[in-house]
C-alpha positions as CSV (number, residue, x, y, z in Angstrom):
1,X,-67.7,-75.9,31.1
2,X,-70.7,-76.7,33.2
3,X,-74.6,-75.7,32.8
4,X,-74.4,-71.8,33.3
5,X,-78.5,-70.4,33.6
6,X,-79.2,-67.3,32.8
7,X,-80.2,-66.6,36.9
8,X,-80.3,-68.8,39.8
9,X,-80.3,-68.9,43.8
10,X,-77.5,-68.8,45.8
11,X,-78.2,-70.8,49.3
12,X,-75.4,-70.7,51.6
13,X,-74.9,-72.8,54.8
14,X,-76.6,-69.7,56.6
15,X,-79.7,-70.2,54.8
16,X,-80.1,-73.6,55.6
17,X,-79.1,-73.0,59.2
18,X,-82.2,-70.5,59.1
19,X,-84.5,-72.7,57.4
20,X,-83.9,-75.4,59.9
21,X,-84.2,-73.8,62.6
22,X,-87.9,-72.5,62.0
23,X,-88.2,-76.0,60.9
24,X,-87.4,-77.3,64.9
25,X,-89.6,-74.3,66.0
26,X,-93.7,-74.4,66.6
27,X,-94.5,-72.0,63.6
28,X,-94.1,-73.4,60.3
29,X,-96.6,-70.4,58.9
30,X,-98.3,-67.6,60.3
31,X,-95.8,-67.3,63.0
32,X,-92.8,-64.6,63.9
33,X,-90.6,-64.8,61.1
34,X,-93.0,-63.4,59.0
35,X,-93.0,-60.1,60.8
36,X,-89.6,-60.2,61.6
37,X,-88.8,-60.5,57.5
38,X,-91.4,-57.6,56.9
39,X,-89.6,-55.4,59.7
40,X,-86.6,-56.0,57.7
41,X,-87.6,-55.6,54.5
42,X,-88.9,-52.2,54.9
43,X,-86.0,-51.3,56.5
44,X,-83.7,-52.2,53.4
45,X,-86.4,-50.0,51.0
46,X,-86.6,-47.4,53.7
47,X,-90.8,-47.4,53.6
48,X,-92.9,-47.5,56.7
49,X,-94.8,-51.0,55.9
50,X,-94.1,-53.9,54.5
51,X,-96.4,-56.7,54.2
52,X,-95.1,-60.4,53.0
53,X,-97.5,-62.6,50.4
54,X,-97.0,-65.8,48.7
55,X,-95.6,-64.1,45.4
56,X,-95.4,-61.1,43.3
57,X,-98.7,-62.1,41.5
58,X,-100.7,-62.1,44.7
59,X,-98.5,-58.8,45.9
60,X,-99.5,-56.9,42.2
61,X,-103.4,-58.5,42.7
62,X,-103.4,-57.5,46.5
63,X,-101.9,-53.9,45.5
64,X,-104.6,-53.2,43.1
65,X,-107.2,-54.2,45.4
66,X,-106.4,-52.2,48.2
67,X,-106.4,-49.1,45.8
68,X,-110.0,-50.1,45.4
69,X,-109.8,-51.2,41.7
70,X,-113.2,-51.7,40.0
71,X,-114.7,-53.5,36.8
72,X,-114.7,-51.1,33.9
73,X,-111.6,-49.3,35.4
74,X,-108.7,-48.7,33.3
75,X,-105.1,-48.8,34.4
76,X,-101.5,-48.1,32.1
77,X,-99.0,-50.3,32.1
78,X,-95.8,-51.4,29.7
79,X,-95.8,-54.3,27.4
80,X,-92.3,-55.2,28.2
81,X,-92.9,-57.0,31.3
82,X,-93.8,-60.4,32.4
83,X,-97.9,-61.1,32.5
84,X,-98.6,-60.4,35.9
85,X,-98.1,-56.8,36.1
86,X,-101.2,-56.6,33.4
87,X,-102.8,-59.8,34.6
88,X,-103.5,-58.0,37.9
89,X,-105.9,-55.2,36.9
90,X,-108.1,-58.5,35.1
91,X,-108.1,-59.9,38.0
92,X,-110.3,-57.4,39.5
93,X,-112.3,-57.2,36.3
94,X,-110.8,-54.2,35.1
95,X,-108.8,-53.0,32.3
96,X,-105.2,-52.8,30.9
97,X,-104.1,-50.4,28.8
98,X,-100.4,-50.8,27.4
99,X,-98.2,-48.1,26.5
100,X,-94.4,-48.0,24.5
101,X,-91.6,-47.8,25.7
102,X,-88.1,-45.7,26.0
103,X,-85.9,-47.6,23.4
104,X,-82.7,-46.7,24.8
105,X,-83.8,-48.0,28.3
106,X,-87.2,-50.8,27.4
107,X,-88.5,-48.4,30.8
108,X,-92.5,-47.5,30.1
109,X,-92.5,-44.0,28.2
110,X,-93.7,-41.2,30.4
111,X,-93.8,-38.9,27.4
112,X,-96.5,-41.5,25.7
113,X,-98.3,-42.1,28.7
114,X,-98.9,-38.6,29.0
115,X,-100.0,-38.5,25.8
116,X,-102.2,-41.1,26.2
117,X,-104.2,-39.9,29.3
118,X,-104.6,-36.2,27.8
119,X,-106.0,-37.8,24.6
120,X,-108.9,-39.1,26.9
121,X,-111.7,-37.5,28.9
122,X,-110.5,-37.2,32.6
123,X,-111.6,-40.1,34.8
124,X,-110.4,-42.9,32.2
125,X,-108.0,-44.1,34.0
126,X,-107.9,-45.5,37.8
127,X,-103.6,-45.3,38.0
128,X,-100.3,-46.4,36.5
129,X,-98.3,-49.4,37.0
130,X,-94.5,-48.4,35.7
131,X,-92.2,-51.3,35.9
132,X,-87.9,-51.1,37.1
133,X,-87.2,-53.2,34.2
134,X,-84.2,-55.4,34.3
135,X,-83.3,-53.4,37.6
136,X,-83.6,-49.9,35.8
137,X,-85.0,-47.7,38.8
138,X,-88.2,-45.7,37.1
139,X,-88.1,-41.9,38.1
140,X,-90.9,-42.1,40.2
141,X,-91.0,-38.3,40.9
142,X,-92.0,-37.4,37.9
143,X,-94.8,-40.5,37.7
144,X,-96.3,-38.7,40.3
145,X,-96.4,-35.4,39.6
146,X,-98.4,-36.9,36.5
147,X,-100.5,-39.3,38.1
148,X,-101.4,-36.8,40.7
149,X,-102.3,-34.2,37.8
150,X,-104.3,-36.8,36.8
151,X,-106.2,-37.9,39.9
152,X,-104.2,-41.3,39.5
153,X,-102.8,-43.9,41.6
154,X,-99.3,-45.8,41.0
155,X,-97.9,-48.7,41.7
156,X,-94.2,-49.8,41.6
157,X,-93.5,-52.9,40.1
158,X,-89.9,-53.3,41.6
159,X,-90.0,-57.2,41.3
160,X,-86.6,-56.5,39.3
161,X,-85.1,-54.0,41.6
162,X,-85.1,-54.7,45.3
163,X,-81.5,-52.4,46.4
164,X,-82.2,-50.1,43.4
165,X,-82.4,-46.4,43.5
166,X,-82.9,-42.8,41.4
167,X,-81.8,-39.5,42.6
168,X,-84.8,-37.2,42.7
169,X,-85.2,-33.5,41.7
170,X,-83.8,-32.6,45.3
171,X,-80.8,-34.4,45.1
172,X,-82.0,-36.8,47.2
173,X,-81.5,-41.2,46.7
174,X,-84.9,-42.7,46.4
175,X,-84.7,-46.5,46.8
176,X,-87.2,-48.6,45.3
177,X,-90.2,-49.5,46.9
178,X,-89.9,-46.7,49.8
179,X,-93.3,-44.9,48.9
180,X,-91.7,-41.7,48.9
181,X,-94.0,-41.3,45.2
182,X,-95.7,-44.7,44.8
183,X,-99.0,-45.6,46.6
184,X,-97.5,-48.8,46.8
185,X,-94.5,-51.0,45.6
186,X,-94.3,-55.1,44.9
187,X,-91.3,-57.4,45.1
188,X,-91.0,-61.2,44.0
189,X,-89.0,-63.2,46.0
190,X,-88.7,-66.2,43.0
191,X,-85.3,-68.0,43.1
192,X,-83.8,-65.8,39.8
193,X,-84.4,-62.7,41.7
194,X,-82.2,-60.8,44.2
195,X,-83.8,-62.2,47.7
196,X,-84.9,-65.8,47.0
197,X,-87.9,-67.5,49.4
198,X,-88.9,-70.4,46.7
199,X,-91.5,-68.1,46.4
200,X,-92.7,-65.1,47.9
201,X,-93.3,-61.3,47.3
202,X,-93.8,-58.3,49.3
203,X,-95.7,-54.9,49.2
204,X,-94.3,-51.6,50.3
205,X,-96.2,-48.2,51.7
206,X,-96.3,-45.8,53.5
207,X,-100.2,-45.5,53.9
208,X,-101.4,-46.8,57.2
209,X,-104.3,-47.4,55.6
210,X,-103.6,-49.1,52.5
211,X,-101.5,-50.9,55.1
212,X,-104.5,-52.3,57.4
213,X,-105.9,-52.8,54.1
214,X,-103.5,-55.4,52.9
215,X,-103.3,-57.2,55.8
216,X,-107.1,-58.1,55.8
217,X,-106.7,-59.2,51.9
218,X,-103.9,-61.5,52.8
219,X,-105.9,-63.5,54.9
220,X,-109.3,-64.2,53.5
221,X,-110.0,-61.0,54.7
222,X,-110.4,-62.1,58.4
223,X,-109.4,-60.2,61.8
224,X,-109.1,-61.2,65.3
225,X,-108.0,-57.5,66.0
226,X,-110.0,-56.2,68.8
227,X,-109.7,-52.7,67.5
228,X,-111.5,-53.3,64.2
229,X,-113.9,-56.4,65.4
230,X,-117.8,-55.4,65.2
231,X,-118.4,-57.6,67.8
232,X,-116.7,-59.3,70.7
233,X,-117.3,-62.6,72.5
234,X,-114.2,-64.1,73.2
235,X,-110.4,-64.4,72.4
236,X,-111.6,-67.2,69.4
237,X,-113.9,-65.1,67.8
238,X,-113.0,-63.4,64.5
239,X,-114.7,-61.8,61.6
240,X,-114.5,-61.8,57.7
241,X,-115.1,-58.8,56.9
242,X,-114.3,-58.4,53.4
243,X,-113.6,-61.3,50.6
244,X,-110.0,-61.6,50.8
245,X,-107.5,-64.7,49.5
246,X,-104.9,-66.8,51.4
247,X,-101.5,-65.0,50.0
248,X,-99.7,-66.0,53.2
249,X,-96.1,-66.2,53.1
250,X,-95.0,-69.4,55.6
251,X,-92.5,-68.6,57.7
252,X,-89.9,-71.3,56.4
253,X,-89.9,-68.9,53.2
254,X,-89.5,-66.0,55.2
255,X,-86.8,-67.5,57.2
256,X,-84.8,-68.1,54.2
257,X,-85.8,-64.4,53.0
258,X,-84.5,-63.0,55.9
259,X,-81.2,-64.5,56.0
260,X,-81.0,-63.8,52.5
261,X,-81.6,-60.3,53.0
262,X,-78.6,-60.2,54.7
263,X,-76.5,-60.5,51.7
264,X,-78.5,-58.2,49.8
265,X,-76.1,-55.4,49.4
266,X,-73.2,-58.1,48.4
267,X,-75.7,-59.5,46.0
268,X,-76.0,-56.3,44.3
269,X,-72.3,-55.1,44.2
270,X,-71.7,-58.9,42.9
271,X,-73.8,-57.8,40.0
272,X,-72.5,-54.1,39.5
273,X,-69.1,-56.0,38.5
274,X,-70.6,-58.2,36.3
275,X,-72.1,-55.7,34.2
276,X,-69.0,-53.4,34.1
277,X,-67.5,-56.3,32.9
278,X,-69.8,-56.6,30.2
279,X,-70.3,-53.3,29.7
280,X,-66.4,-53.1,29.0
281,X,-66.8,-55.8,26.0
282,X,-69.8,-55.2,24.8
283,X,-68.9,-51.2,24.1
284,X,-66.0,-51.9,21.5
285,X,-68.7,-54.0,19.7
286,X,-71.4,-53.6,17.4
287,X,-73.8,-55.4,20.1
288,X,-76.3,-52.9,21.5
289,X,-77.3,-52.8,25.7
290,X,-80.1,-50.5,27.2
291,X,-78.6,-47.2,27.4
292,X,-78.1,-46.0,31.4
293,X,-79.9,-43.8,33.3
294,X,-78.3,-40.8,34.7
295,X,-78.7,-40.5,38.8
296,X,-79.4,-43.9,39.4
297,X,-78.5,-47.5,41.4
298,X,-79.2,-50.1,38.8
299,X,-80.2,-53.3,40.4
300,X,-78.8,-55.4,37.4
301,X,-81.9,-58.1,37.8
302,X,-81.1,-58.7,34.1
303,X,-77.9,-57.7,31.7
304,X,-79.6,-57.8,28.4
305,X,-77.8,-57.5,24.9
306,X,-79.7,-55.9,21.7
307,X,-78.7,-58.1,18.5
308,X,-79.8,-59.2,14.9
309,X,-78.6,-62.3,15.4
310,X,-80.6,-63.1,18.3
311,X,-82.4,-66.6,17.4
312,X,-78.9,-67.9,16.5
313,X,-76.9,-66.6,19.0
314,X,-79.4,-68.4,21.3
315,X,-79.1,-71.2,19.5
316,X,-75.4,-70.9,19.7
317,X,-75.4,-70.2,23.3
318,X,-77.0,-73.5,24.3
319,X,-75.3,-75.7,22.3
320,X,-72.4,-75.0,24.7
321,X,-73.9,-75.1,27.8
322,X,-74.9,-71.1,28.2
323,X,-78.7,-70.8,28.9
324,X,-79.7,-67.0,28.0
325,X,-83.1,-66.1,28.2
326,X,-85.7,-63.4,26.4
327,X,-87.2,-60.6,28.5
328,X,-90.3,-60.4,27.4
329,X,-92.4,-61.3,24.8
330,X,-94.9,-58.0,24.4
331,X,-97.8,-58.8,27.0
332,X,-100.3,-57.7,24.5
333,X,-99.1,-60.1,21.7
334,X,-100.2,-62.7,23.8
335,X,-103.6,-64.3,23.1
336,X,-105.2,-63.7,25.9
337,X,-104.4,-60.3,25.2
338,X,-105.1,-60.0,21.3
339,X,-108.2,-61.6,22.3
340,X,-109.3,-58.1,23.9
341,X,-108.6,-56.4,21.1
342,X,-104.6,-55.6,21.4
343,X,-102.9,-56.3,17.9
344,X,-99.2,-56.5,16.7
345,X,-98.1,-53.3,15.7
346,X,-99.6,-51.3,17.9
347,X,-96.5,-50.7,19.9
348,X,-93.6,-50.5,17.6
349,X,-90.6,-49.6,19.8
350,X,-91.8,-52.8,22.1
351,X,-92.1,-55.0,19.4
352,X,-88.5,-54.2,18.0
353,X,-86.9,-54.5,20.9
354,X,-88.0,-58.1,21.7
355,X,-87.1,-59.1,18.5
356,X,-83.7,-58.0,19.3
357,X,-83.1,-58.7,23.1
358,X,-81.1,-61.8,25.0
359,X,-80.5,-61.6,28.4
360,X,-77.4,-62.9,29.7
361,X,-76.0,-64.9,32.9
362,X,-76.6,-62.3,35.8
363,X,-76.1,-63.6,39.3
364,X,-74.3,-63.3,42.5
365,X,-72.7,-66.7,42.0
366,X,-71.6,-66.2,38.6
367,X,-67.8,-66.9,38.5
368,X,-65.3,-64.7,36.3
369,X,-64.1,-68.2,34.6
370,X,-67.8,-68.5,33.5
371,X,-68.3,-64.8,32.5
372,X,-65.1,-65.1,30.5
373,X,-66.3,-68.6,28.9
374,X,-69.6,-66.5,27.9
375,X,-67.7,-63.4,26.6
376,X,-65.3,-66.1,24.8
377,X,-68.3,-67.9,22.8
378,X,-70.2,-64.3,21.9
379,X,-67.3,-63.3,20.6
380,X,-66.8,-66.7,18.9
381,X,-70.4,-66.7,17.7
382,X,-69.4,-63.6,15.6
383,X,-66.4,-64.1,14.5
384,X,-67.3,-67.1,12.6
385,X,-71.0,-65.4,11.4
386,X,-70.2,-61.9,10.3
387,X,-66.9,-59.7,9.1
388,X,-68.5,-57.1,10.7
389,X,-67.4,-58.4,14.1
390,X,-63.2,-58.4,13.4
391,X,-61.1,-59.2,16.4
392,X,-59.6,-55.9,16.8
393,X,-63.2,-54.4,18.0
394,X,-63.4,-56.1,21.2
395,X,-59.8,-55.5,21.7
396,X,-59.3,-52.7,24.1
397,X,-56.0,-51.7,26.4
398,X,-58.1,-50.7,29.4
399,X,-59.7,-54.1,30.0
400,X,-59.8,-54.7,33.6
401,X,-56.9,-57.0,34.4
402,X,-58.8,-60.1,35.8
403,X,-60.7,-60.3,32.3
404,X,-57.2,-60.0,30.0
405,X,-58.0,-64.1,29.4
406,X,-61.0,-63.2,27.5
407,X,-58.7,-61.3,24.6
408,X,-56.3,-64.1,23.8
């Protein structure tokens, strides 16, 4: 068997079709893909804006700017979650303040986070950043009936969860990233996620004004907009009006974007069968997966496992050709982080569930004679390591008939 990753791209003939066309066109950047993949885009969340940047860094930094994030500020986020979501609120000289999690689902614990904010005088924190791990869509109703208790702001890390969705207390499907509760939402477009550019990320709202906002960050805060100009002398003239960055997103990335949003819904059934496949397995076994959430369209960025054994299954894993990967090391472990004053041990339920978690091959792409193979090698892997793992637990009658190769 063949290299399998634990995520890659899938470019078709369509893609390349789309990418070579803008190639042959005048606009390599700046030009009209980039609105067309924003129209798009927010379309497929379902919120009024959408505005494309170079990644999900500069989307998170952007989001936190336009929200008017100051030094000395303090904003809640999870530890389980790659740097950026915390790296953002640094990057406007502010603060991060971590939280636990749920252990059934690694999703930020609204239950602490309450806690946390009443345990401090009102006015300590700017806003909340909850994060759709893995794809897990986080019940964004009931983030903002706290925030807004609160006098708080959120953002919507959906970076994992672009086509993900919870049913709110109306009965009603709330996709991620539409801004029905959020201020604002951020995607990544990185080649392991759902939509690949290369690179690229996008911000959602439905603020007008947070969405005139982001515009004028994206490009060193310049306009040539005769409506917000303070003067006028020509059709060159422009003004910076604010200090803003270059987080453009060409439009060769947003070509490819677009044509890849086109598949998006595909993409995510693709990945609902994988994990019912390895849900199937995996629940006859003494191998532990984050727990699903009622009411809700998981977006299955990442199919992660809960084991002991992790550091050798890994091991075990590779030596055959299976890349897995771990999601995440606790952001305030890092040094950066315990550098500030954040220590190990301060967030147990984090802490034990990295020390436990492998994520396995999730993508689009992935073929069932590869999902067998890696079914075929777990299972190995514990056979031959523990006689808690006999045969007869993974053997089940109502395994779906495509998969019967994996019980021989």
């Amino acid at each position: 068997m063949h290299k399998i990753p634990y995520g890659r791209q899938h470019i078709t003939q369509e893609d390349i079709q789309a990418v070579t066309r803008t190639l042959q066109s005048d606009w390599l950047t700046q030009g009209p893909m980039v609105e067309a993949f924003e129209k798009e885009f927010a379309k497929y969340t379902g919120a009024q804006f959408a505005v494309a940047v170079s990644n999900g860094t500069a989307a998170l930094h952007l989001a936190a700017l336009s929200l008017g994030l100051k030094p000395g500020q303090k904003v809640i986020t999870t530890p389980i979650t790659f740097a950026a979501s915390a790296n953002c609120v640094h990057y406007c000289g502010a603060e991060t303040v971590f939280t636990d999690i749920d252990p059934d689902t690694a999703l930020l614990d609204i239950e602490k986070v309450r806690t946390l904010i009443e345990q401090h005088p009102k006015g300590t924190f700017a806003g909340i950043i909850p994060v759709d791990f893995a794809g897990y869509p986080v019940n964004m109703e009931a983030f903002r009936e706290l925030a807004d208790e609160h006098g708080l702001w959120l953002i919507e890390d959906a970076c994992h969860a672009p086509g993900g969705a919870f049913t709110d207390s109306n009965n009603i499907k709330q996709n991620c990233g539409n801004g029905a509760y959020a201020d604002l939402a951020i995607f990544s477009f990185h080649p392991v996620k759902h939509i690949a550019c290369g690179e690229g990320g996008m911000i959602t709202t439905n603020d007008p004004d947070l969405y005139e906002k982001l515009i004028l960050l994206r490009t060193h805060g310049i306009t040539k907009n005769p409506d917000l100009l303070l003067e006028k002398h020509g059709d060159w003239y422009y003004e910076m009006q604010t200090l803003g960055y270059n987080y453009r997103l060409p439009d060769l990335n947003c070509a490819l974007g677009l044509s890849q949003l086109k598949r998006a819904d595909a993409g995510i059934a693709r990945r609902i069968e994988i994990a019912k496949v390895y849900d199937e397995v995996f629940r006859f076994s003494s191998l532990k997966t984050l727990a699903p959430l009622e009411a809700t369209d998981h977006a299955y960025h990442l199919y992660i496992i809960k084991t002991k054994h992790r550091k050798a299954l890994y091991q075990h894993l590779k030596s055959v050709g299976i890349y897995t990967q771990v999601h995440y090391i606790p952001v305030h472990t890092m040094p950066y982080y315990q550098n500030l004053g954040w220590r190990k041990g301060m967030f147990p339920e984090a802490e034990a569930y990295y020390e436990q978690c492998l994520s396995l091959p999730m993508y689009p792409s992935l073929t069932h004679a590869e999902q067998n193979f890696i079914i075929e090698q777990i299972k190995s892997f514990f056979y031959a390591t523990s006689s808690n793992y006999s045969r007869t637990r993974w053997e089940q009658k109502n395994t779906p008939k495509e998969y019967t190769g994996i019980y021989g």
